[in-house]
C-alpha positions in Angstrom: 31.9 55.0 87.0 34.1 55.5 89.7 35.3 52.0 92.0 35.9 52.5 95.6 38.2 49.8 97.6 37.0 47.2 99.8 36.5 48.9 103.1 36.5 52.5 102.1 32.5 52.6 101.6 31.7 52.2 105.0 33.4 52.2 108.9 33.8 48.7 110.4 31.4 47.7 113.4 32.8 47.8 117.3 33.6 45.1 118.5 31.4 43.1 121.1 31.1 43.6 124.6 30.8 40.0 124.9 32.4 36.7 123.4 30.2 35.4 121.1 28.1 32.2 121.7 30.2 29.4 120.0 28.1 26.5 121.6 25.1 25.4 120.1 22.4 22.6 122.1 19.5 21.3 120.3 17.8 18.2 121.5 17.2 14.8 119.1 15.5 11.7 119.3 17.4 8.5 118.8 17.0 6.2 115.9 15.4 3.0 115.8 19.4 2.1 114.4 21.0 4.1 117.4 21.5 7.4 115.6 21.3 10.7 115.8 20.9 13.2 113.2 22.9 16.9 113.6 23.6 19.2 110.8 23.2 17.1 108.1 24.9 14.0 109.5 24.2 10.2 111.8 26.3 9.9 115.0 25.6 6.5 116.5 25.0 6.6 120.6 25.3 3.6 123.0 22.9 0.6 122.8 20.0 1.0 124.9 18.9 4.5 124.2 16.4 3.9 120.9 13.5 6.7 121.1 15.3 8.5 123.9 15.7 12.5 124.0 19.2 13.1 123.9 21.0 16.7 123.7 23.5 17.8 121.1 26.1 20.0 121.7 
């Protein structure tokens, strides 16, 4: 059984021609309890906006 070293079985990829997207939006609905939900996690959003569509960036 012969081991080869990390990076010697194959050539590493070129690098983009563009910067890669780093900002993500997705749109939520607000809690009865003024909350959004977002990867796992409640962020709480001023009074007022209970059942509105809000977008998360």
């Amino acid at each position: 059984m012969q081991l080869v070293a990390s990076g010697e079985a194959e050539p590493l990829l070129d690098l983009p021609t563009r910067p890669f997207p780093t900002e993500l939006e997705q749109t939520r609905v607000v809690s009865p309890q003024g909350l959004v939900s977002f990867a796992g996690n409640h962020y709480s959003v001023p009074p007022g906006l209970t059942g509105a569509h809000v977008t998360v960036r």
